[in-house]
N, C-alpha and C positions, 0 to 999 in steps of 0.2 A: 192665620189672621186674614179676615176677609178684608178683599181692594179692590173698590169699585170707585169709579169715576164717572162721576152722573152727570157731570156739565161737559165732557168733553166729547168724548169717543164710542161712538155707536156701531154696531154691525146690525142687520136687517136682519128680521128672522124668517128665516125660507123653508118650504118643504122637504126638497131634494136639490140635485143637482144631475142632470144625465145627458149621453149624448146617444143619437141614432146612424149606422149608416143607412143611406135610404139606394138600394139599389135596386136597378133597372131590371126590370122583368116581364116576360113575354107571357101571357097568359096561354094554353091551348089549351081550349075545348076534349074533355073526356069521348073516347070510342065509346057509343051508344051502346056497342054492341060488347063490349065488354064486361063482365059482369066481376064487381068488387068481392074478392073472396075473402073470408074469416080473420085471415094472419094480416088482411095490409092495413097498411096507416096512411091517413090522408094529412096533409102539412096546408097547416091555414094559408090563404093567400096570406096575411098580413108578415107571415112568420118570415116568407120568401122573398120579401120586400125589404125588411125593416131589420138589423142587426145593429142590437145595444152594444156598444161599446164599454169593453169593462177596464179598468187600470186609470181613472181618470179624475182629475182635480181642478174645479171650477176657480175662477178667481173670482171673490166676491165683495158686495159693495160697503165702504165705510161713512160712517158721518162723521162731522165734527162742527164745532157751534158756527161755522158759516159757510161750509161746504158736502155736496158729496163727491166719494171718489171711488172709483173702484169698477165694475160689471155689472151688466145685468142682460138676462133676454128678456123678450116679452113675454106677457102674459101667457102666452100660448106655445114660448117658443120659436128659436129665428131658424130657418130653413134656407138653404142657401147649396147651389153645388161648387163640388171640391175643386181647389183649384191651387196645386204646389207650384210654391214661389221658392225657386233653386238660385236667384238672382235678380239685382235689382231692374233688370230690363223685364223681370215678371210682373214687380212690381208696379212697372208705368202699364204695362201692357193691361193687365187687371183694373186698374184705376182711371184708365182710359180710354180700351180698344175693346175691350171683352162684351160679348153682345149679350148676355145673361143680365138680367136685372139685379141679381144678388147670389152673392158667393160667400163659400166659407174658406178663409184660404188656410192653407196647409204650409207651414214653415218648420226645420229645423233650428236646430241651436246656434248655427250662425247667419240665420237669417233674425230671429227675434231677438232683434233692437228696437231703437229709440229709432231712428229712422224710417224703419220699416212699419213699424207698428204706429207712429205719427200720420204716414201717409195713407194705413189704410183707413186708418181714426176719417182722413179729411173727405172721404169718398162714400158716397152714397149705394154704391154698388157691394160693399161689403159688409156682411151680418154675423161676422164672428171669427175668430180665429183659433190653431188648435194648433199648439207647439209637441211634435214628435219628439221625444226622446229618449230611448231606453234606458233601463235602470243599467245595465252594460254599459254603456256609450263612454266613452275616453272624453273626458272633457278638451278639446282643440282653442277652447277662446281665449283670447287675450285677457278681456274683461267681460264683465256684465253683471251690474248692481244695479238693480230697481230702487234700491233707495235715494233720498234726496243727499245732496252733495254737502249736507248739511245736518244730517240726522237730529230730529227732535227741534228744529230750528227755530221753534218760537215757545221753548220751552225750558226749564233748567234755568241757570242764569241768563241766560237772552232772555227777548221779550219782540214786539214788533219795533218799537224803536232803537234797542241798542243789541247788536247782536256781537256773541264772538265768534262766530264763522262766518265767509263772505266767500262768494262763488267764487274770488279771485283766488284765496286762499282757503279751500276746501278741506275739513279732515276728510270725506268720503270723494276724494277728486275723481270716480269713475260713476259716481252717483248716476242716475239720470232723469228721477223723480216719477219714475213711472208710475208708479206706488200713489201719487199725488192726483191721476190724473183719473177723471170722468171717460171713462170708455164710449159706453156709448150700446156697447153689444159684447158677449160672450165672449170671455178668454177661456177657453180649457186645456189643461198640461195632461200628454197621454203617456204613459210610460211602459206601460204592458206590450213585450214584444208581441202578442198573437195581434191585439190590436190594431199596432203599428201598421204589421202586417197587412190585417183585412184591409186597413186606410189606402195604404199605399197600392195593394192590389186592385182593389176597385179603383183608383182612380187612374193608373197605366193602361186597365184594361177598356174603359168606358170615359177618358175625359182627357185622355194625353196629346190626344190629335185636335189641335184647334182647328182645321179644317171641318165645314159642314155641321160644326158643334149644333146649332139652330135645328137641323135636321134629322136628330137621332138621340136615343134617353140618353141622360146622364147620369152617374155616380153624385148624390148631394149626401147633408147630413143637416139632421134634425139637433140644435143644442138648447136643453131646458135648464136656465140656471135664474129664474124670474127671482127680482129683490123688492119685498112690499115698502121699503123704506126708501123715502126719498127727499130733496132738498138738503136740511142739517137737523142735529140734533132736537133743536130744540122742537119744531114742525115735528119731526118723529114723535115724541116723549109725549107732544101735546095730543095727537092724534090716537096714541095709545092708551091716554088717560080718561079720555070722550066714553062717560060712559054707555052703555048698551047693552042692554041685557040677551036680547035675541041676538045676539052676533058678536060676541066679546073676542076680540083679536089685539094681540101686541106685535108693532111694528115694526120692534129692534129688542136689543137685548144693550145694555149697559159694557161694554169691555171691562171684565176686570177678572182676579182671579184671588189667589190667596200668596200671600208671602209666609215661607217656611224659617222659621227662627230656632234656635238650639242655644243652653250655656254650657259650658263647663261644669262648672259647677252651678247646683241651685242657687237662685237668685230666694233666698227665703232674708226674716228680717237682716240675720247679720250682712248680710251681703249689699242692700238697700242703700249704702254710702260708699261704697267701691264702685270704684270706675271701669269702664269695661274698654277691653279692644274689641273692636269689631272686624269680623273677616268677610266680607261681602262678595258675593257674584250673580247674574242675572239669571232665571229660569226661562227666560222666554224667548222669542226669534221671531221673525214674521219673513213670509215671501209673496208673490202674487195671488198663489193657489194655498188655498186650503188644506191644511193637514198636509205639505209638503215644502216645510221649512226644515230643514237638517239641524243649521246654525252651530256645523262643525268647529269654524274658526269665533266664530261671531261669539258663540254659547258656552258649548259643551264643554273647550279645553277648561277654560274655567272655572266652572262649574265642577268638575271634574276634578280638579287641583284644590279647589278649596275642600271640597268632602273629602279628599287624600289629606291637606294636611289638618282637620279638623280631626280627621281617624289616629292621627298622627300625635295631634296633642290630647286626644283620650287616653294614650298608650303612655305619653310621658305623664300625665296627672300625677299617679302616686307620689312622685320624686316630687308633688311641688306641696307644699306645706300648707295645710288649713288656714295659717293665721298670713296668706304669702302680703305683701301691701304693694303689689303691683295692678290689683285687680283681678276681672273677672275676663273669662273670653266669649262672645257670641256668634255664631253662625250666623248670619243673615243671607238668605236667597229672596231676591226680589223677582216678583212678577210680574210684567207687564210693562215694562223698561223700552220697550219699541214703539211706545206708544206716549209719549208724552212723561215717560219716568211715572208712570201709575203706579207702581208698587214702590217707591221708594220716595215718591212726594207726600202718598197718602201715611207712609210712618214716620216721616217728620210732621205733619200734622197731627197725627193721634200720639207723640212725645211732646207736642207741642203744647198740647191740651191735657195731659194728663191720662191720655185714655192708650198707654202701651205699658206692658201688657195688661189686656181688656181686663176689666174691674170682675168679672166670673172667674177669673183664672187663680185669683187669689197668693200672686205675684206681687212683690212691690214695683212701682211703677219704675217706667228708666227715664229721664229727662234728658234732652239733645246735651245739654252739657255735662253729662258725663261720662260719655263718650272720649274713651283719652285720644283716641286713634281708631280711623277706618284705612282697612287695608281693602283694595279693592281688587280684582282679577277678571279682566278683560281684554278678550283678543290673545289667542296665546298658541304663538304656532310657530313653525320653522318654517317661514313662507321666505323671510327675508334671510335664511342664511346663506352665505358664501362657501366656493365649496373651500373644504379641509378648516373651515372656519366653525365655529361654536354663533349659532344662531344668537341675534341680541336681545334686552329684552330692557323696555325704557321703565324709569321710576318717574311718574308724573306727580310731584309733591305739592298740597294747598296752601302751603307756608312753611317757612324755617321754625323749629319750636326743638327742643332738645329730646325728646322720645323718636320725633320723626329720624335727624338727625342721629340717633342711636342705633334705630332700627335700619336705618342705608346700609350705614358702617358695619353692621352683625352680618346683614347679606351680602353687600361684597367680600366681609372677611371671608367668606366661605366659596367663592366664587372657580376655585381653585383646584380645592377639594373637591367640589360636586360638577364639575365642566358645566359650569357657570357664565354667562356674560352679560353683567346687568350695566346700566349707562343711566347718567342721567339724563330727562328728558331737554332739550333744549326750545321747546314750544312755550308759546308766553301765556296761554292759558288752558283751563284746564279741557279736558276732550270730552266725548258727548258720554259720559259715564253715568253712574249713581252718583256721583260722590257730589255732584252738581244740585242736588236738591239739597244736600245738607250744607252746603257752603250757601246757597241763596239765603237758609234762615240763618245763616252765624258765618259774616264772612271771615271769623278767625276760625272757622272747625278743622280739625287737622286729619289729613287722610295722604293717601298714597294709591295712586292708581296703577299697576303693572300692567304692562302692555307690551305685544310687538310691533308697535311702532310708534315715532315719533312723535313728527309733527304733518303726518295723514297717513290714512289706513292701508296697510302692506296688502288686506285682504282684496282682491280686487274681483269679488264674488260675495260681499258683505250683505245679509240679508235677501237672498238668490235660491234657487233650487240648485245653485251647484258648489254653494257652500258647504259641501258635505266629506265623507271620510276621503275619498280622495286626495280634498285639498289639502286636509290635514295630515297628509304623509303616513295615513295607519300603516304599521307592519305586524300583519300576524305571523304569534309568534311559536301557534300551537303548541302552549300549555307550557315549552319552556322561556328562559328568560329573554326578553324582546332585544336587538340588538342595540349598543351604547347610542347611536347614534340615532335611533327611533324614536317617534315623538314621546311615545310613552315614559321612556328613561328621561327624558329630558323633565317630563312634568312632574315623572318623582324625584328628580333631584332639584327641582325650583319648589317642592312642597315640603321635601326636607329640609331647602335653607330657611322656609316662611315657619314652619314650625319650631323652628330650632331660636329662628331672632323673637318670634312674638313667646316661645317661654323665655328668653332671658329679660324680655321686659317685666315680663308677668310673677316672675321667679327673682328679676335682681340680681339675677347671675347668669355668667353663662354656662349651655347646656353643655357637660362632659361625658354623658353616654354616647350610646351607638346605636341607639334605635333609630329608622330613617325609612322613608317609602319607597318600596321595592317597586320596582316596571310591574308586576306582573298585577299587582295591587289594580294599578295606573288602566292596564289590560281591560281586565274583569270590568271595570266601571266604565271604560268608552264601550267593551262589547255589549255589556248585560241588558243597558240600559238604555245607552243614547242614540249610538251612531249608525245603527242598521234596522232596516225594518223586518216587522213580526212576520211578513212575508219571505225575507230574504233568505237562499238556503243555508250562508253561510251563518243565520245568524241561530236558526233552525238548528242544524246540526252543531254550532258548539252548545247551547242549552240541554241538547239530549246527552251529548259528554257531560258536560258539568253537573244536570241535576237528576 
């Protein structure tokens, strides 16, 4: 189902994105009298000057109907020499003392924050920034979330005048809105150890000694990440739409993507006046840099647990009767949830109107009311367990209604059984989910949002480049069963309690078999698909076992 949001949320459309190291080089002049013989090779000046930096991820620019935010370099690209800030006494020194007209500074992972990257923002001397970090590296930080402390804060049930979050009382309290803010010049993420490397080597070798700097080359670097789109959307849209035949160019591209939807069973005419439960989870993630969002805790586990117990109630189907009067069950994966709930506002409006599922598909339509229940799965991690403790996991319900109420009661009965620990939530509203675009249009819709945490976000890397398998506690478990106490066991046994309550709604009874979602299920779907990249060896080498 295509989801596109055309008054909101733009990205610029760019050519490339690249960075140079520009290193120092002594030219001499060739012996005259030397005569070039058959076998040598000559190495262009440019070649001995200039080395492309490879392993690297621009952060780039967004609009929206009255802002932009996000990176850009110029036209031409900003040039600037290196200059590593190890500490904030680099930071003044840079922003103050440093005799270069313009710098690209070099930070690791505990240097890139809100503080630091505020102060180079305020300074005229600096044309870019370039965060070191190997795809190795032990994550050491406390926190650090680019998002706003407030996710989606003017969207969902808020609005600009009534909001339910407030920076006092924050779901994202490590927030810091980077995400939010107009740079100004080049952020690039470098993660490729050789990289790193050459980074770091040319600038110990050519730039470590402030002494005499003015007097002798330096180690810089060239960063090209130019964005044609600027002011907000709508200045974009309009400038793209100008026609021109000799020169036809678009200045942005629309955000949006497609929402993935599944039934149980065909939705054909008999099925057209049954109610369906819906099992919902997000597709999408967003971080600074491009193509280096993980969205371990934020996405995947989720995501991940819904397709385990969706596999889960394919396998119980048989046992449930053609004629069942519980209804039907839907998958729903929404895209584009970081962004204003794109994929989940734009299917309450096309239920809204009649237009789900689209009139080609030759489905019968489904209306927001009859929806008996949306169960939703967000945020799903053992961040918060205690030890010798069973990690907990909150029920954020949209109202009391007796299905809701049924379905508690089925999952903690089981809670037991499957080393379980589910709570109610104690937060007075609901968190920045899906389920917030379906309650806007029917403040009686009934859902159920799961979560690890209450009332604010346990992840304190939400929306990050370090949201990734680490945080989420992976243990591989090569190929045999992952240990009881590993994330994976955990998420097949919170996909077996959700499978097992949402067939006794759907069924009218409860489940008596013993089918249930095995870890290694759990495995396969964090390895195969989400958690690791096509580069990584480890992710290399289990595919050439597996396929």
């Amino acid at each position: 189902m295509q989801t596109k949001l055309h008054y909101s949320l733009q990205r610029p459309t760019h050519s490339f994105s690249r960075a140079y190291l520009v290193i120092p080089f002594t030219y001499k002049p060739a012996n005259r009298n030397l005569k070039k013989s058959s076998g040598a090779e000559a190495t262009r000046t440019k070649d001995r000057i200039y080395a492309q930096i490879e392993g690297t991820a621009a952060c780039f620019r967004r609009l929206n109907g009255t802002h932009q935010f996000g990176c850009s370099s110029r036209r031409t690209g900003n040039v600037g020499v290196l200059q590593l800030l190890k500490e904030p006494a680099d930071v003044t020194w840079l922003t103050k003392e440093a005799p270069d007209d313009t710098y690209m500074a070099i930070v690791h992972s505990n240097m890139f924050n809100e503080q630091t990257l505020r102060a180079l923002k305020d300074s005229p001397k600096v044309g870019g920034v370039v965060l070191l970090r190997s795809d190795t590296e032990e994550n050491n930080l406390a926190s650090y979330s680019p998002e706003d402390s407030c996710p989606n804060r003017y969207s969902g049930l808020s609005s600009f005048e009534k909001q339910l979050c407030s920076d006092s009382k924050p779901w994202n309290p490590k927030g810091s809105s980077l995400l939010q803010v107009d740079w100004g010049f080049p952020i690039f993420y470098v993660h490729s150890d050789t990289s790193i490397k050459n980074i770091t080597d040319c600038y110990v070798k050519h730039n470590s000694e402030r002494e005499g700097m003015t007097t002798r080359s330096l180690c810089a670097m060239e960063m090209q990440a130019f964005m044609i789109a600027a002011k907000d959307s709508e200045t974009c849209f309009r400038r793209s739409n100008m026609i021109n035949n000799l020169n036809p160019m678009r200045f942005c591209d629309p955000m949006g993507d497609r929402n993935v939807w599944a039934t149980l069973f065909a939705r054909d005419a008999s099925e057209q006046e049954k109610s369906v439960i819906v099992l919902a989870a997000r597709l999408d993630t967003t971080s600074m840099f491009e193509g280096e969002a993980p969205g371990a805790v934020s996405t995947v586990a989720g995501l991940v647990t819904a397709l385990a117990t969706y596999s889960l109630l394919s396998e119980m189907k048989t046992e449930l009767s053609p004629a069942r009067s519980g209804g039907n069950v839907m998958l729903m994966l929404f895209n584009g949830e970081a962004y204003d709930y794109i994929g989940s506002s734009r299917l309450v409006y096309d239920m809204s109107n009649g237009m789900f599922p689209p009139k080609w598909s030759n489905v019968p339509s489904l209306n927001i009311s009859k929806i008996r229940m949306m169960i939703e799965l967000n945020q799903l991690s053992q961040i918060n367990q205690s030890t010798g403790a069973v990690a907990p996991m909150y029920l954020h319900k949209t109202l009391d209604n007796p299905d809701i109420a049924k379905f508690i009661q089925s999952m903690k009965s089981q809670q037991a059984d499957l080393n379980l620990n589910l709570l109610d939530s104690t937060a007075t509203s609901i968190p920045p989910v899906s389920l917030q675009s379906f309650v806007k249009a029917d403040a009686n819709f009934p859902g159920v949002a799961i979560t690890d945490y209450d009332q604010s976000f346990t992840n304190k890397f939400y929306h990050s480049v370090l949201d990734d398998v680490k945080l989420l506690k992976f243990k591989y478990s090569n190929g045999t069963a992952p240990p009881s106490d590993s994330i994976q066991a955990y998420l097949a046994n919170l996909s077996t309690a959700l499978g097992r309550s949402i067939y006794e709604l759907i069924a009218q009874k409860p489940y008596t078999g013993t089918t249930k979602v095995e870890p290694t299920q759990v495995s396969l779907l964090l390895i195969s698909s989400f958690l690791f990249r096509t580069s990584n060896q480890f992710y290399r080498d289990f595919h050439r076992k597996s396929f």
